[in-house]
C-alpha positions as CSV (number, residue, x, y, z in Angstrom):
1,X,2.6,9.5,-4.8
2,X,0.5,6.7,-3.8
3,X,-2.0,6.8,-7.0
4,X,1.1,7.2,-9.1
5,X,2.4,3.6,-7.4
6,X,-1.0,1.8,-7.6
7,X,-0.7,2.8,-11.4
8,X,2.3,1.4,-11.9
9,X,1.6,-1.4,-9.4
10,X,-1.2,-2.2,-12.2
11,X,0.6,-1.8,-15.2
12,X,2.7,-4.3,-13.3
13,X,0.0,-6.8,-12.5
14,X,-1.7,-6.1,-16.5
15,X,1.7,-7.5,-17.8
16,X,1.6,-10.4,-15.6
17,X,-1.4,-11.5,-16.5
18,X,-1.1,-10.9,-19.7
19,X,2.6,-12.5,-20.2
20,X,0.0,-16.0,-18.3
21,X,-1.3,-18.7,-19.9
22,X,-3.9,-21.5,-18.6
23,X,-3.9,-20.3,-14.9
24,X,-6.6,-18.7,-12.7
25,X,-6.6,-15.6,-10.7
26,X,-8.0,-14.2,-7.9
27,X,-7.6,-10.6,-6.6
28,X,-5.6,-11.8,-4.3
29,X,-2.8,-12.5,-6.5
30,X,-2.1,-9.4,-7.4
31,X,-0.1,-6.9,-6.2
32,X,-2.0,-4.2,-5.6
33,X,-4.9,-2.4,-3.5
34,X,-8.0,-5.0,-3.5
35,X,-10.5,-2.3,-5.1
36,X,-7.7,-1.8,-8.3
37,X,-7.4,-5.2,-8.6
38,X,-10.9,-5.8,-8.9
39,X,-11.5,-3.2,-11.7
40,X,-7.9,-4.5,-13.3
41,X,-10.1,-8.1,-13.3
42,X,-12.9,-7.0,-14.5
43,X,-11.6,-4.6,-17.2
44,X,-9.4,-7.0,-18.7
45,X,-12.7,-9.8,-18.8
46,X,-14.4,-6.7,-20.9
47,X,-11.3,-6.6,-23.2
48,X,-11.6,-10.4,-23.5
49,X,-7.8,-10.8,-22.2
50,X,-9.6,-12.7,-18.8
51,X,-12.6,-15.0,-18.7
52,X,-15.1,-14.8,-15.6
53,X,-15.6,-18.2,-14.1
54,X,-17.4,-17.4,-10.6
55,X,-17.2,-14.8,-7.8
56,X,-13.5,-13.9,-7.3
57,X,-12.1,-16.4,-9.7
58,X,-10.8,-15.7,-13.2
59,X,-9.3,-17.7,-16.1
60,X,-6.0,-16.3,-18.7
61,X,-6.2,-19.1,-21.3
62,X,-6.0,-19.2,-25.1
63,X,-8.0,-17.0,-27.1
64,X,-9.9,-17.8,-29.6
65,X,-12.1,-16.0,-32.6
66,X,-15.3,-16.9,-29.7
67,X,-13.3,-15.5,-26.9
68,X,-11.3,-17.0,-23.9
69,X,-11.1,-20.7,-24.1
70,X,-12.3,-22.2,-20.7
71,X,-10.2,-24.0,-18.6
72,X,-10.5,-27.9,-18.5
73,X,-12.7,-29.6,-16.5
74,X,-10.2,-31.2,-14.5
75,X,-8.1,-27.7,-14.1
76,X,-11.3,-26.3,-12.9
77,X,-12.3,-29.5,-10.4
78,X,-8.6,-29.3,-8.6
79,X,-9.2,-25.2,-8.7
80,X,-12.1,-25.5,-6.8
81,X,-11.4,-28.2,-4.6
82,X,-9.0,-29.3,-2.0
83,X,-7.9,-32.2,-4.6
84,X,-6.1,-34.8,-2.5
85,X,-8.8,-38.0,-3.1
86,X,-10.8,-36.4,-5.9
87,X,-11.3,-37.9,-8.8
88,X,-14.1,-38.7,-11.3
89,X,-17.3,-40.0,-10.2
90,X,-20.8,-41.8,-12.4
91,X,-20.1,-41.5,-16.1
92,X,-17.0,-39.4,-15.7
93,X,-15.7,-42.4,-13.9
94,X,-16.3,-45.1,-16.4
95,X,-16.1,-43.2,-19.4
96,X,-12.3,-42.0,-18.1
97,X,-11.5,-45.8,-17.4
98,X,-12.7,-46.9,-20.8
99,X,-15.7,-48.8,-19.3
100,X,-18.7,-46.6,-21.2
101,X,-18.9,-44.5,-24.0
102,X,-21.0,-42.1,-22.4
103,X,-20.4,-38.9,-21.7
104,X,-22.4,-36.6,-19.3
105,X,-23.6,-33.0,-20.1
106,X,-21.6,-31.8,-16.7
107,X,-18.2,-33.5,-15.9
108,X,-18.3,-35.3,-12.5
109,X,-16.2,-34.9,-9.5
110,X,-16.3,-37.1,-5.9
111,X,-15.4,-35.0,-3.4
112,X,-14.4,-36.7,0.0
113,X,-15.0,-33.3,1.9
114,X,-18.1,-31.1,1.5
115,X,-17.8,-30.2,-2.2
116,X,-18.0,-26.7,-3.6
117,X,-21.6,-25.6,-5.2
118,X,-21.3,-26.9,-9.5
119,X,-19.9,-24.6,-12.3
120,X,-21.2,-24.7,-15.5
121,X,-19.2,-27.4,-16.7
122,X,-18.9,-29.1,-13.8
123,X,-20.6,-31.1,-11.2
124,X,-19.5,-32.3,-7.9
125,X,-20.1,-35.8,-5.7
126,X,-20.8,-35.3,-1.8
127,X,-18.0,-37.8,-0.5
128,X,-17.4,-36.5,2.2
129,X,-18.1,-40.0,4.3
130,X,-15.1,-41.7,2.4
131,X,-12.7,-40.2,4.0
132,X,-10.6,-43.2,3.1
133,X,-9.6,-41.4,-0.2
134,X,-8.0,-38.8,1.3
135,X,-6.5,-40.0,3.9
136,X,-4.6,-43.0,1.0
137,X,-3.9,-40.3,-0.9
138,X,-5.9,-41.6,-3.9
139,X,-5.3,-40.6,-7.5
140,X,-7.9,-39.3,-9.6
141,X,-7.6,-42.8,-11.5
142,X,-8.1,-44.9,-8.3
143,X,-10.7,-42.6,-7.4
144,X,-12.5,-43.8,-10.4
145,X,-12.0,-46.9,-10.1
146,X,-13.8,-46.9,-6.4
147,X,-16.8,-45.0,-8.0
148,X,-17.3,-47.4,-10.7
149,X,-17.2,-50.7,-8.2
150,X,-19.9,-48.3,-6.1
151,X,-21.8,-47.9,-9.5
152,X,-21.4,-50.7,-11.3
153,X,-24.9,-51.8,-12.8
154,X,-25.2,-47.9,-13.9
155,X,-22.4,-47.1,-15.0
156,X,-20.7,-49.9,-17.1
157,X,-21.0,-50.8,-20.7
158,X,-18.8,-53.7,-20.9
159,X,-19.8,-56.5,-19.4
160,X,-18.9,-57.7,-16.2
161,X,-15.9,-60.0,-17.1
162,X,-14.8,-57.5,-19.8
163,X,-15.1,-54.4,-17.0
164,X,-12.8,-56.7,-14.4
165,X,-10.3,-57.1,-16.9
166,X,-10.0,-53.8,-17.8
167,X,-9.7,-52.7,-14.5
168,X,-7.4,-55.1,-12.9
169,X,-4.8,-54.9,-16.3
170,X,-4.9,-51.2,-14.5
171,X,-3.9,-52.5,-11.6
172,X,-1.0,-54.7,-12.7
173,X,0.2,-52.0,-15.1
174,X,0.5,-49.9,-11.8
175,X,-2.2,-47.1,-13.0
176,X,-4.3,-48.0,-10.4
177,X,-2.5,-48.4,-7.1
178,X,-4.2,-52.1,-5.1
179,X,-2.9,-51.2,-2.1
180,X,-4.1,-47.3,-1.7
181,X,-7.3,-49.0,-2.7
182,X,-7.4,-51.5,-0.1
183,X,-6.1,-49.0,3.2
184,X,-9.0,-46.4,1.6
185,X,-11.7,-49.4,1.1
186,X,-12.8,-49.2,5.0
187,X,-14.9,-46.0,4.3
188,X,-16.5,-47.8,1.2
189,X,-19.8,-48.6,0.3
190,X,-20.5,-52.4,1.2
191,X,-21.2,-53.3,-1.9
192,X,-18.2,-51.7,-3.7
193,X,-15.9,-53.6,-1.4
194,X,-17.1,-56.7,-2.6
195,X,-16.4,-56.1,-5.8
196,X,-13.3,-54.5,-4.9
197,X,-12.5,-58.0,-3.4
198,X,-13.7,-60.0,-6.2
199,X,-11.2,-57.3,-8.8
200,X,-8.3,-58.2,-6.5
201,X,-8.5,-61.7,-6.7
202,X,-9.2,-61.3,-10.3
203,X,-5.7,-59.6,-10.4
204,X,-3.8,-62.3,-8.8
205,X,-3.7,-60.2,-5.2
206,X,-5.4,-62.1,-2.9
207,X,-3.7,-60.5,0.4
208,X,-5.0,-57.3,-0.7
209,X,-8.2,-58.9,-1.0
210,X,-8.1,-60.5,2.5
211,X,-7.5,-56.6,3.8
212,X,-10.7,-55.3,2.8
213,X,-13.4,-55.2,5.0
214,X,-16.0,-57.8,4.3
215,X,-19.5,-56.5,3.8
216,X,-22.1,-58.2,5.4
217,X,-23.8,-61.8,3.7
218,X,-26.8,-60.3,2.2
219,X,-24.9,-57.4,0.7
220,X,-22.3,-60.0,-0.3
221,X,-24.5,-62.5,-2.0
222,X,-26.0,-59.4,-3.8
223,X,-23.2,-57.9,-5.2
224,X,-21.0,-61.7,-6.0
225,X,-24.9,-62.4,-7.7
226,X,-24.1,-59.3,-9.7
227,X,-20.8,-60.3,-10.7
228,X,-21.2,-63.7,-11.7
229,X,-24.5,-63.6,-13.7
230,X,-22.4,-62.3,-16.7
């Protein structure tokens, strides 16, 4: 009686994940005995209806004459992650904000929480002090946003007042929120909230600026030096 209900309890679960597109699945998510689960998983990534992506973690997406297509960076980042204040980081960052052309080998991810270890698509940003971002809620957008003031000399293309206009047109078009940016700016780098202060004013918010936590003069002069030379 009970092998003839954990067949039919994995009939079940084959339709179900065969009747999925684009989502992951663990063992856990279907409803059966751990151990036919597992072999359900793992037959179904032989067959090529399920694509292996780490340790317990699966993929149903669309298939292709090279196999299962791999889920999206992104899809695979917020799988991974608790995703509240994650967003792009480096290249990812400035490339998603139209500030470089550049795109690296590895997606990037800041993480403000110990990150998960990298997949092979992507790879993830110890964050963890700027708790700010999570605790404002940040979008993946604003996230960038913070990472390329952080970056700024690396990152960027453009030039400076090209990159500021760019990014505060973001701001006034509501894409990036000034004011989740400001309450999540106290766990920042010094030298991001400069610029951060300088991008405010630049967007006709000097209150906001006036909220951000100065940095200290010789970080200051730095970064202002930075800003102006161009």
């Amino acid at each position: 009686m009970t092998t003839r209900h954990d067949r039919h309890g994995a009939q079940a679960a084959r339709r179900s994940l065969l009747d999925s597109r684009n989502r992951f699945w663990k063992t856990a998510d279907i409803d059966a005995p751990p151990s036919t689960a597992q072999h359900l998983l793992a037959d179904m990534v032989t067959q090529g209806e399920l694509r292996h992506i780490r340790k317990g973690l699966y993929w149903r997406g669309i298939k292709t004459p090279l196999g299962m297509a791999p889920p999206s960076s992104d899809a695979l980042a917020a799988e991974l992650t608790d995703h509240r204040g994650i967003g792009p980081a480096g290249l990812s960052a400035a490339n998603a904000l139209r500030l470089s052309t550049q795109i690296p080998r590895r997606a990037q991810y800041a993480v403000p929480a110990r990150p998960p270890s990298d997949g092979d698509t992507v790879h993830f940003v110890n964050r963890s002090a700027r708790r700010g971002r999570a605790e404002h809620a940040l979008s993946p957008t604003d996230v960038a946003a913070l990472e390329v003031l952080d970056g700024w000399d690396r990152v960027i293309e453009t030039t400076t007042n090209e990159a500021m206009s760019r990014l505060a047109s973001l701001i006034q078009s509501g894409r990036i929120d000034a004011g989740r940016l400001a309450g999540a700016s106290g766990t920042e780098p010094g030298s991001a909230r400069v610029r951060l202060r300088y991008l405010l004013r630049s967007a006709g918010l000097p209150t906001l600026a006036d909220e951000v936590p100065a940095a200290d003069p010789r970080t200051e002069s730095k970064a202002l030096a930075g800003l102006l030379a161009t």
